[in-house]
C-alpha positions as a Markdown table, in Angstrom:
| # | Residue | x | y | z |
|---|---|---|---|---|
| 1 | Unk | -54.7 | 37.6 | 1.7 |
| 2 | Unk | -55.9 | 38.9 | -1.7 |
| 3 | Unk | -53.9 | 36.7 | -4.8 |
| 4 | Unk | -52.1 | 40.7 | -5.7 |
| 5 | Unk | -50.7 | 40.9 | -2.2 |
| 6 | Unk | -48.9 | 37.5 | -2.2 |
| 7 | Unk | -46.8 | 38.6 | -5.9 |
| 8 | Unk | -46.7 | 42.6 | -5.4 |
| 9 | Unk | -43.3 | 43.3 | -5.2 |
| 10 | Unk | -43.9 | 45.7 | -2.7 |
| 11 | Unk | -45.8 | 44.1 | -0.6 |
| 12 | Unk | -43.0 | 41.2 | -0.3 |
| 13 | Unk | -40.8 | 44.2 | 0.4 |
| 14 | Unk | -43.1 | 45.0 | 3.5 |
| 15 | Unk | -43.2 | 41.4 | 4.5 |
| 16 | Unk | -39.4 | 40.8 | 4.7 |
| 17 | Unk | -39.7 | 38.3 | 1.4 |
| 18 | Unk | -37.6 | 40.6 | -0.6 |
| 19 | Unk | -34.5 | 42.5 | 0.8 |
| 20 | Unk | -34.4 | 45.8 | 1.0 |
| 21 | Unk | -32.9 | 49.3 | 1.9 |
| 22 | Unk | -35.5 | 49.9 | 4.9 |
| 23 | Unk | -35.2 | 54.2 | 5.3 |
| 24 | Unk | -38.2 | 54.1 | 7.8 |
| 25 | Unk | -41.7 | 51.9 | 8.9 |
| 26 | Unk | -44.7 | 52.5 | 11.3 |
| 27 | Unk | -48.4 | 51.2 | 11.1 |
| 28 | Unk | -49.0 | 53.1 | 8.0 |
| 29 | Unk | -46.1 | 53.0 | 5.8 |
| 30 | Unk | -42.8 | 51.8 | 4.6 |
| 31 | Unk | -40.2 | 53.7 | 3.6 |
| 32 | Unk | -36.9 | 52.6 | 1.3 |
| 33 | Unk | -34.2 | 53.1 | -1.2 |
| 34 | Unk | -35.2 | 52.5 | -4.8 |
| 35 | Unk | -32.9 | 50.2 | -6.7 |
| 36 | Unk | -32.4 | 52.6 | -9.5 |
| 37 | Unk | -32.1 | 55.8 | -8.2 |
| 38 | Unk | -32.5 | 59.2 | -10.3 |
| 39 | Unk | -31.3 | 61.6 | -7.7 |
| 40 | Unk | -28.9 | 61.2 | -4.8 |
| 41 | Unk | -31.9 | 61.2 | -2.5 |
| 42 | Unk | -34.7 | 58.7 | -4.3 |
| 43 | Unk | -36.2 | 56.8 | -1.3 |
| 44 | Unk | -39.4 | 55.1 | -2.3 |
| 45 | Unk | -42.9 | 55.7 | 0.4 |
| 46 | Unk | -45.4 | 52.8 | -0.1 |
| 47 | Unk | -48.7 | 52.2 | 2.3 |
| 48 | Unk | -49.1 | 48.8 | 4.5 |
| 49 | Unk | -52.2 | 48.6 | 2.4 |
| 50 | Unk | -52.0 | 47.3 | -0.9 |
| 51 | Unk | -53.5 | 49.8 | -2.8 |
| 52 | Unk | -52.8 | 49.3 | -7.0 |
| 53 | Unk | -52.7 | 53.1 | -7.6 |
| 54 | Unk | -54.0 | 56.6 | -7.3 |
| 55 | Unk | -56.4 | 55.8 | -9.9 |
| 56 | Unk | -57.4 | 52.6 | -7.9 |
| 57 | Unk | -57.7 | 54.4 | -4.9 |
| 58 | Unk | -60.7 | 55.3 | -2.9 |
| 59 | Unk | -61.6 | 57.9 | -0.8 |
| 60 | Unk | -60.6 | 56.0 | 2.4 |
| 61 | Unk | -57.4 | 55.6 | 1.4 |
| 62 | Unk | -56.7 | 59.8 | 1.1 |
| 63 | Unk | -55.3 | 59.5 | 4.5 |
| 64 | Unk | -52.7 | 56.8 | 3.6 |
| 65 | Unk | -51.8 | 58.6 | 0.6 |
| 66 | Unk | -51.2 | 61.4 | 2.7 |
| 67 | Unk | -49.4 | 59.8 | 5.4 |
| 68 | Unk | -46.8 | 58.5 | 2.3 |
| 69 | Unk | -46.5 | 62.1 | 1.7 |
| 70 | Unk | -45.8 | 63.4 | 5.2 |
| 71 | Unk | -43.2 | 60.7 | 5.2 |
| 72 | Unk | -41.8 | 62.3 | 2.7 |
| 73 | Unk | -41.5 | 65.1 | 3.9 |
| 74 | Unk | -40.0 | 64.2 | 7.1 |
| 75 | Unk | -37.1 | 62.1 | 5.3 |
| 76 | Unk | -36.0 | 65.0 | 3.0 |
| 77 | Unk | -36.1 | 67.2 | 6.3 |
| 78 | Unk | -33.7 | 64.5 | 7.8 |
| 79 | Unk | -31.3 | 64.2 | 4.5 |
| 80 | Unk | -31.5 | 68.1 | 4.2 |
| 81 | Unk | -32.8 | 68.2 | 0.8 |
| 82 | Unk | -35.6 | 70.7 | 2.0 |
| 83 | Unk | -34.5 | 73.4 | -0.4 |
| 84 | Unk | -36.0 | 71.4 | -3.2 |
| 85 | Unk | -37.1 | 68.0 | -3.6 |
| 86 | Unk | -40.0 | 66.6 | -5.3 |
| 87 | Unk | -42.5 | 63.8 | -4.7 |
| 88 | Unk | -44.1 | 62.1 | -7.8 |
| 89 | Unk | -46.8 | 59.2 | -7.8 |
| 90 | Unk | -46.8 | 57.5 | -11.3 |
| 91 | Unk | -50.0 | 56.1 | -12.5 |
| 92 | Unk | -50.4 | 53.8 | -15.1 |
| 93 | Unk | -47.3 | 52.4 | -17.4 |
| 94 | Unk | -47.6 | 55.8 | -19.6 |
| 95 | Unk | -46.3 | 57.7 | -16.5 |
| 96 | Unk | -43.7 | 54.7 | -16.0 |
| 97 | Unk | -45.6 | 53.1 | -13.4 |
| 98 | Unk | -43.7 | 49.6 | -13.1 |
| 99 | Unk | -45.5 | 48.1 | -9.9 |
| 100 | Unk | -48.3 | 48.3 | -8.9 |
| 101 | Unk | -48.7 | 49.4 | -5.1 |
| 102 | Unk | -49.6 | 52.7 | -4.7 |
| 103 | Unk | -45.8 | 54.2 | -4.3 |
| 104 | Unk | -44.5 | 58.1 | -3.8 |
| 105 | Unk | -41.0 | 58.7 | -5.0 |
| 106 | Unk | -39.2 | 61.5 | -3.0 |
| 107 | Unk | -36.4 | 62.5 | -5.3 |
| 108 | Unk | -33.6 | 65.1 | -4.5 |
| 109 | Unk | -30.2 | 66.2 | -3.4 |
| 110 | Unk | -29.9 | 68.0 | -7.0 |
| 111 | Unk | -31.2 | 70.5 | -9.4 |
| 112 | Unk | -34.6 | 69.1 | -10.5 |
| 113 | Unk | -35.4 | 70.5 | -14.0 |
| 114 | Unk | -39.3 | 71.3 | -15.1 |
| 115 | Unk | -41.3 | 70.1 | -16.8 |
| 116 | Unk | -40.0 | 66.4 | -15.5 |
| 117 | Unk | -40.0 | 63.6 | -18.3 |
């Protein structure tokens, strides 16, 4: 196990080290509340892989990212939310990226203004 997978938050998340609010899990992905929320829907979609970020990631991980998406998609069609909802990767701390595992945040369940931030 690389030394980033035994601190990253996230991937203690996916190991069961640190608790969590699990929304979904397959091979791929795992799925859960975020601690903070922003919207009444802000559910959190990282990959089993530890990936640091989109700008760390490599072009065999574009079907991982886009399996976090599809999950995405699937839990705003359970909560209802599909008449608008957004999904956001942060990259770097100038975007507010605060851990870093590659991570989509599906926010929704209300009026999302633009331009975000």
């Amino acid at each position: 196990m690389a030394d980033a997978t035994v601190s990253c938050l996230f991937c203690r998340i996916i190991r069961g080290e640190v608790p969590a609010r699990k929304i979904r899990e397959d091979e791929h992905v795992f799925a859960f509340e975020d601690i903070n929320p922003q919207a009444p829907t802000h559910v959190l979609v990282v990959p089993k892989k530890h990936v640091a970020g989109l700008k760390e990631a490599q072009s065999e991980d574009a079907e991982l990212i886009g399996r976090c998406q599809l999950a995405a998609a699937e839990i705003a069609r359970e909560r209802k939310i599909e008449h608008g909802y957004r999904t956001v990767l942060n990259v770097g701390p100038g975007a507010g990226q605060s851990v870093f595992h590659l991570h989509v945040h599906l926010l929704g369940g209300r009026h999302l203004s633009w331009p975000p931030g």
